[in-house]
NUMAR-478154 format. One line per 4 residues: number of its first residue (from 1); their letters; for each residue y, z, x of N, C-alpha, C. Coordinates in steps of 0.2 Angstrom, whole numbers, m for minus. Example, Ala and Ser with C-alpha at 12.3 -4.5 7.8 and 13.67 -1.06 7.14 Angstrom:
<rs>
1> AS> m28 39 66 m22 39 62 m16 39 66 ~ m11 35 64 m5 36 68 0 39 64 $
</rs>
This chain:
<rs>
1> XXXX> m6 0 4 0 0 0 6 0 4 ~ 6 5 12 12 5 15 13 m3 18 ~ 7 m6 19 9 m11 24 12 m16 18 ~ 9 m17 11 12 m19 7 21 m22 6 $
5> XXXX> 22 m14 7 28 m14 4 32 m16 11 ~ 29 m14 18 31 m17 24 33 m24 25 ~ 27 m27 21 31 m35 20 32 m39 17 ~ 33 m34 11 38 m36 7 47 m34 8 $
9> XXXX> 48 m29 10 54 m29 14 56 m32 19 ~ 49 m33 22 52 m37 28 55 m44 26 ~ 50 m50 22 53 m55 19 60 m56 17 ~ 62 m50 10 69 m46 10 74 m49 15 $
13> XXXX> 72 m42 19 76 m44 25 78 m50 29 ~ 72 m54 30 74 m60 33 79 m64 30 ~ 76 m64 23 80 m71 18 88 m69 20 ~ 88 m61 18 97 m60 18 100 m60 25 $
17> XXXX> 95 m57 31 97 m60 38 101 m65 39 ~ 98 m72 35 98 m78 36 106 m79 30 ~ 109 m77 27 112 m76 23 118 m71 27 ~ 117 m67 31 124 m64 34 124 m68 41 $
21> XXXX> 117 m70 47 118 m76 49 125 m81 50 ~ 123 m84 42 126 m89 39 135 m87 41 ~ 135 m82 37 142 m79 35 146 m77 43 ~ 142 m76 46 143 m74 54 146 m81 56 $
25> XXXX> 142 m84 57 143 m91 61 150 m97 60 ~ 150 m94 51 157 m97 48 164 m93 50 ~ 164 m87 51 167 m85 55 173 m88 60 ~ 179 m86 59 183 m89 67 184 m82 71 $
29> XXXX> 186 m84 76 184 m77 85 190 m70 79 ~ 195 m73 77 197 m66 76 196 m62 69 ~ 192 m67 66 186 m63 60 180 m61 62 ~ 177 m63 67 170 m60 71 174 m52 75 $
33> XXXX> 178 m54 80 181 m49 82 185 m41 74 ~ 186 m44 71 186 m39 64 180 m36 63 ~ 173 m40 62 168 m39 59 164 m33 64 ~ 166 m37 70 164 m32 78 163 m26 78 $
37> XXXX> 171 m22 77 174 m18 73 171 m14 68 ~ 173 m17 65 169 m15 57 163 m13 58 ~ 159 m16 61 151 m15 60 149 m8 67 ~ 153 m8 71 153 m4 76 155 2 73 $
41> XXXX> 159 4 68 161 8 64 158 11 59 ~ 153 6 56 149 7 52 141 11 54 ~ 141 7 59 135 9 65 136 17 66 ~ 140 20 70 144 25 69 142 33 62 $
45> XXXX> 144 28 60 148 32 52 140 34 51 ~ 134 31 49 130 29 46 123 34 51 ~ 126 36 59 121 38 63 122 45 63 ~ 129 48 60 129 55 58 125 58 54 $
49> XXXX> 124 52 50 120 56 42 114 56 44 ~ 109 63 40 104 65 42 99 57 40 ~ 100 54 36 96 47 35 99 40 35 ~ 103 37 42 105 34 41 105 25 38 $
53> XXXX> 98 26 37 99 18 33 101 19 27 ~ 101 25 25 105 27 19 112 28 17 ~ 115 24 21 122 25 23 127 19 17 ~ 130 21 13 134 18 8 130 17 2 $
57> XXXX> 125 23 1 122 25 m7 121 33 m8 ~ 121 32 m14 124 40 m18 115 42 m19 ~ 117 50 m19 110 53 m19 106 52 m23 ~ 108 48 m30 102 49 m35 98 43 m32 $
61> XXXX> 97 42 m28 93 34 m27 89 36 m20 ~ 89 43 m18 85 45 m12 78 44 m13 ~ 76 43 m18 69 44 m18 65 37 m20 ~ 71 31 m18 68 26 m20 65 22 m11 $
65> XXXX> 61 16 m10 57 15 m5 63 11 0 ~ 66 10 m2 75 8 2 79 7 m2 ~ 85 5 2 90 5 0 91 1 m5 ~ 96 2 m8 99 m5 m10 106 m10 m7 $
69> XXXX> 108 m5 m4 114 m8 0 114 m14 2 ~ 106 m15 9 108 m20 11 107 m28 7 ~ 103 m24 1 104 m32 m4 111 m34 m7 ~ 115 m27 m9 122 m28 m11 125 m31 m5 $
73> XXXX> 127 m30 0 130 m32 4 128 m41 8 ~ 122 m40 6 119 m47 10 123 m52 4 ~ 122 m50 m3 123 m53 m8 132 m55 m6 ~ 135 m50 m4 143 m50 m6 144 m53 2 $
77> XXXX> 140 m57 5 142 m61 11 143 m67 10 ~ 142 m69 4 142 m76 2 151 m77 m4 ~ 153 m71 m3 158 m70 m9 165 m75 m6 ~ 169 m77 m10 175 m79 m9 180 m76 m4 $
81> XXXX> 180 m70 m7 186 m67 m2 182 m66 5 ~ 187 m66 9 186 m66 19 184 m57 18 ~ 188 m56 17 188 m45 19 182 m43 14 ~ 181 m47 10 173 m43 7 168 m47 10 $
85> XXXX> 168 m52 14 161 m56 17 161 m52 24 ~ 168 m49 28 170 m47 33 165 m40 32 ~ 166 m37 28 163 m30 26 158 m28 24 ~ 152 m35 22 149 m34 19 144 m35 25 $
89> XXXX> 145 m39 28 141 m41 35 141 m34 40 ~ 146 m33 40 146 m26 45 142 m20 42 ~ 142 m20 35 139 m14 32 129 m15 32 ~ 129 m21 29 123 m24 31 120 m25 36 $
93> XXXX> 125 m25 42 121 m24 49 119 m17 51 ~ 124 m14 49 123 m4 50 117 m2 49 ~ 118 m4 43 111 m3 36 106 m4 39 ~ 106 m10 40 96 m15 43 94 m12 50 $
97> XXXX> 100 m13 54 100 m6 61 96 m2 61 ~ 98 3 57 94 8 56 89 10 53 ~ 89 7 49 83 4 44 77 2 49 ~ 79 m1 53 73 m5 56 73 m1 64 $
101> XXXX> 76 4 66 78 4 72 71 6 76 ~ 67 12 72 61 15 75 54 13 69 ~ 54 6 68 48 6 63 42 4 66 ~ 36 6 65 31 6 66 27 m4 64 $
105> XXXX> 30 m6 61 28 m12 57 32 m18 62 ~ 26 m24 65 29 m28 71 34 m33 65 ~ 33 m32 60 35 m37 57 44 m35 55 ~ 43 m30 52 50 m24 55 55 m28 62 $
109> XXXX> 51 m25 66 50 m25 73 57 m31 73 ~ 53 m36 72 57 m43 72 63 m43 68 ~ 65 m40 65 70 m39 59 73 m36 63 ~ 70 m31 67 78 m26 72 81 m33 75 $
113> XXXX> 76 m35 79 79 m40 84 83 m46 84 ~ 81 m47 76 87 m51 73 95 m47 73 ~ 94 m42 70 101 m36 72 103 m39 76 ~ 98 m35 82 102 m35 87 105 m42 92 $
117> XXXX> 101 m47 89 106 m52 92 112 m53 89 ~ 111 m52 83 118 m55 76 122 m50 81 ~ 122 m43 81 127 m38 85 130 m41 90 ~ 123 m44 95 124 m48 102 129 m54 101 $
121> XXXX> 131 m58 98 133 m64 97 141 m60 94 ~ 140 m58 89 148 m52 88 152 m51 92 ~ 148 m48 97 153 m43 102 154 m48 109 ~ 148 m53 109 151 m58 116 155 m63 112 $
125> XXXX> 157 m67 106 160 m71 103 171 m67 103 ~ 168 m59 102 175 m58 104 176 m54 111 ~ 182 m57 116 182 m54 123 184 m47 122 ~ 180 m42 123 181 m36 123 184 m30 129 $
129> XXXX> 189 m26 128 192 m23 134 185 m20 135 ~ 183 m19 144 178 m13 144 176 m8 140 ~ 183 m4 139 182 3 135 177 m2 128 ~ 180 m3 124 178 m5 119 168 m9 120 $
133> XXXX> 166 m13 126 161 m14 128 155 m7 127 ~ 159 m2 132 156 3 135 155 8 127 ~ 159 6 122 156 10 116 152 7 110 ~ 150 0 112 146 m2 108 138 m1 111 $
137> XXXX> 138 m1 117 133 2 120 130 9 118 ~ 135 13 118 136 20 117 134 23 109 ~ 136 17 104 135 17 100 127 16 98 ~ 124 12 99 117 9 98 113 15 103 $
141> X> 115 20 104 109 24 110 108 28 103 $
</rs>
């Protein structure tokens, strides 16, 4: 049953990967550069709480098998307005970060790795001063 649900999240995740992807790439350097930001924030914000994939939903939905954020957000990457596709990608990336960061499932596994390039591709698309390098790093530990 667990592995079940493992791949069916995992599928999930890809389709929307491919849908915040998308919304990444459309991007120009000083909305990547915003989103960099943002999602560095969000990465952050998301690592205090004691369950962080849980990061942008309310308690009564703690007992469900995940989130739903990252489907709200992956959804809201396709939106018209720039500052909600900008917000929904960084939230979405927070989300699946940590969601995925220590899972036992290879298929998971491969979902982190998508993260972290989408992250990779973020932070080297906008030129970052050192300090700000040195806390994206600091971030992800």
């Amino acid at each position: 049953m667990v592995t079940f649900l493992a791949q069916a999240r995992q599928m999930m995740l890809q389709r929307q990967a491919k849908a915040v992807a998308k919304a990444i790439r459309a991007m120009d350097v000083a909305q990547r550069k915003a989103t960099a930001d943002q999602t560095l924030a969000e990465i952050q914000a998301a690592a205090v709480l004691p369950q962080p994939h849980w990061h942008g939903c309310n308690d009564a939905m703690m007992y469900r098998p995940w989130s739903p954020v990252a489907s709200t957000a992956a959804r809201r990457c396709r939106d018209r307005s720039i500052q909600l596709r900008l917000r929904s990608a960084a939230l979405w990336l927070a989300v699946v970060y940590h969601e995925t960061r220590q899972t036992q499932h290879a298929g998971l596994q491969g979902v982190h790795r998508q993260v972290l390039g989408m992250l990779r591709e973020l932070r080297e698309s906008s030129k970052s001063t050192p300090a700000a390098e040195a806390a994206w790093f600091k971030a992800a530990a």
